[in-house]
N, C-alpha and C positions, 0 to 999 in steps of 0.2 A: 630426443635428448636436447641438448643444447647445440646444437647445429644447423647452420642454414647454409643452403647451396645459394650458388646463382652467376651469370652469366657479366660481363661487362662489353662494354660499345670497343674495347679493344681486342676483342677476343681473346679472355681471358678464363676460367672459370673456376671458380670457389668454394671452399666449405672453411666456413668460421664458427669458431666456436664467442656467443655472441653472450654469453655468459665472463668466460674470462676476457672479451675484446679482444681477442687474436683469429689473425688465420693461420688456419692445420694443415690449409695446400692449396696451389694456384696451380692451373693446368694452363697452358699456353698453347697457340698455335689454332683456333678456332680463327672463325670470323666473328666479329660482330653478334653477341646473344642482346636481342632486343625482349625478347619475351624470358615467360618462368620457366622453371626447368620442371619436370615432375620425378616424383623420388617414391621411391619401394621397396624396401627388402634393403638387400646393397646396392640400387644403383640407383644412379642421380640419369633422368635424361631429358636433354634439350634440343631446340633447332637452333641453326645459326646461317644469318642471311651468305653466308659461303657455300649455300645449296645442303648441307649437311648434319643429317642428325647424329649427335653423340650419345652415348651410354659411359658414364662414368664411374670407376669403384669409389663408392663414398668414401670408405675408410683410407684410401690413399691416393686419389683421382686419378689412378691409370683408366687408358680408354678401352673399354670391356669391347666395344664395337664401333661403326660406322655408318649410317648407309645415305647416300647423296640421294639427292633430287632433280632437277631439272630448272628448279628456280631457287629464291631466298626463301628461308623460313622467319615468317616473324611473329608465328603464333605458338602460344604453348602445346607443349604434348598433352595427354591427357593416357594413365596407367590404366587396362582395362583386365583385371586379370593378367593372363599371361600376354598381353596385346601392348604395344603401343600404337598409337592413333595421333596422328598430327595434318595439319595442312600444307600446302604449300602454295608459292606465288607461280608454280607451274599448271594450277589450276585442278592436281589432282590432291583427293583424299589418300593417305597411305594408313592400313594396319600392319605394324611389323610383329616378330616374334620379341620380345622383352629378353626374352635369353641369346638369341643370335644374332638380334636383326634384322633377319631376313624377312621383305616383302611376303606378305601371308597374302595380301589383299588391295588391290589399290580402286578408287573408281573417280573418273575424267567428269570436275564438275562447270568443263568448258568457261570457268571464269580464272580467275586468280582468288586466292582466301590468303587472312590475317587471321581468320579464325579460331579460336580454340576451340576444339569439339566438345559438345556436354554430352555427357551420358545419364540416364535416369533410369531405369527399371531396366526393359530391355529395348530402351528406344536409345539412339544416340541422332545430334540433333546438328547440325554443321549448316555455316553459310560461307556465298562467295559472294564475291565485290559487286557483281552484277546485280547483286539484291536478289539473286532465286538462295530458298533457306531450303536445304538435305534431311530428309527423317529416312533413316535406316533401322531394319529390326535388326536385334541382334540375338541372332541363332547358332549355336555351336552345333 
């Protein structure tokens, strides 16, 4: 529609409607959203360098869920199905459940990542700061 999400350096986070110039709701209380948020269905999800990824209801930004990490996020999510997939500065990859949250999957890629994860067929493709790049198949 005429909507866009997105995150601010004051931990704020947003859905305007960019059509009329207004915004529809400001969610407060994050840290710091340096990266994009990724959006699907109803929900908006992002990282924020306050070690924590949110899940937010689009249509009225209550926070659907939670779940921390160990370091800052400052790479985008990436929606994979029912998965969310993000990095962190704690060096690990996380796959959560999109509906709960809950850690489905994590794996330690001994560096720190900014990363955003790409996904393409069933390859998903991740790098960390140390310069080693991740290819994981993706099999349900």
């Amino acid at each position: 529609g005429n909507q866009a999400y997105y995150g601010d350096y004051d931990g704020v986070f947003y859905c305007v409607d960019y059509v009329a110039k207004k915004v529809i709701w400001g969610q407060n209380g994050g840290g710091s959203f340096v990266a994009s948020p990724a959006v699907s269905g109803n929900k908006a999800v992002i990282g924020s360098e306050n070690r924590t990824v949110y899940c937010f209801n689009k249509a009225d930004g209550k926070i659907l869920w939670k779940y921390t990490t160990l370091g800052k996020i400052n790479g985008s999510p990436v929606i994979a199905g029912k998965h969310v997939v993000i990095t962190s500065n704690d060096g690990r990859l996380y796959v959560l459940d999109l509906e709960t949250g809950k850690q489905y999957w994590s794996y330690d890629m001994g560096s720190p990542s900014v990363s955003t994860p790409a996904i393409a067929g069933n390859l998903m493709v991740v790098a960390a700061q140390d310069g080693h790049i991740f290819g994981f198949s993706l099999n349900e």
